[in-house]
N, C-alpha and C positions, 0 to 999 in steps of 0.2 A: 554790087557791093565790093567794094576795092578790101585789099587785105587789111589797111590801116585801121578802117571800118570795124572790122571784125576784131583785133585787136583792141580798140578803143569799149566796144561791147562786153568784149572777154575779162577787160580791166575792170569794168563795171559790174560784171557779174562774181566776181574774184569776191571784190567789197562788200558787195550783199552779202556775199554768207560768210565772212568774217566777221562783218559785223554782226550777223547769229550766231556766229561763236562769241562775241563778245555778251550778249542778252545770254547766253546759255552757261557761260561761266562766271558771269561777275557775283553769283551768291556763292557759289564755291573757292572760286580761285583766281583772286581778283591779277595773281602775275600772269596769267593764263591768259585774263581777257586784257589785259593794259597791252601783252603780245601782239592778239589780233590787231587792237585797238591801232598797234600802231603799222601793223602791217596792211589794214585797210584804210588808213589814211596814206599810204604809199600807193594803195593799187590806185588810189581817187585822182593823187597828184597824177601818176602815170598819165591815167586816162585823160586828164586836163589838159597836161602838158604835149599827148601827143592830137589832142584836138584842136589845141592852139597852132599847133605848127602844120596842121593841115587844110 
């Protein structure tokens, strides 16, 4: 498993639990979860973008 690998994984796993932070504050505090929201569509792109280039 090359390091890319694992980075691509790590990006992937980033997103999963942002995005339970997103399900865990959108009844409270929806600037909270728009946050994650948008920071695990960033770790998504990451992960896409470094799996297309590898």
């Amino acid at each position: 498993m090359s390091s890319s690998d694992v980075l691509i994984v790590g990006l992937l796993a980033l997103a999963g639990f942002l995005v339970g932070g997103v399900v865990s504050f959108w009844p409270r505090n929806r600037v909270a979860a728009g946050i994650c929201a948008v920071l695990a569509a960033l770790a998504v792109a990451g992960a896409v973008l470094r799996l297309v280039s590898a």
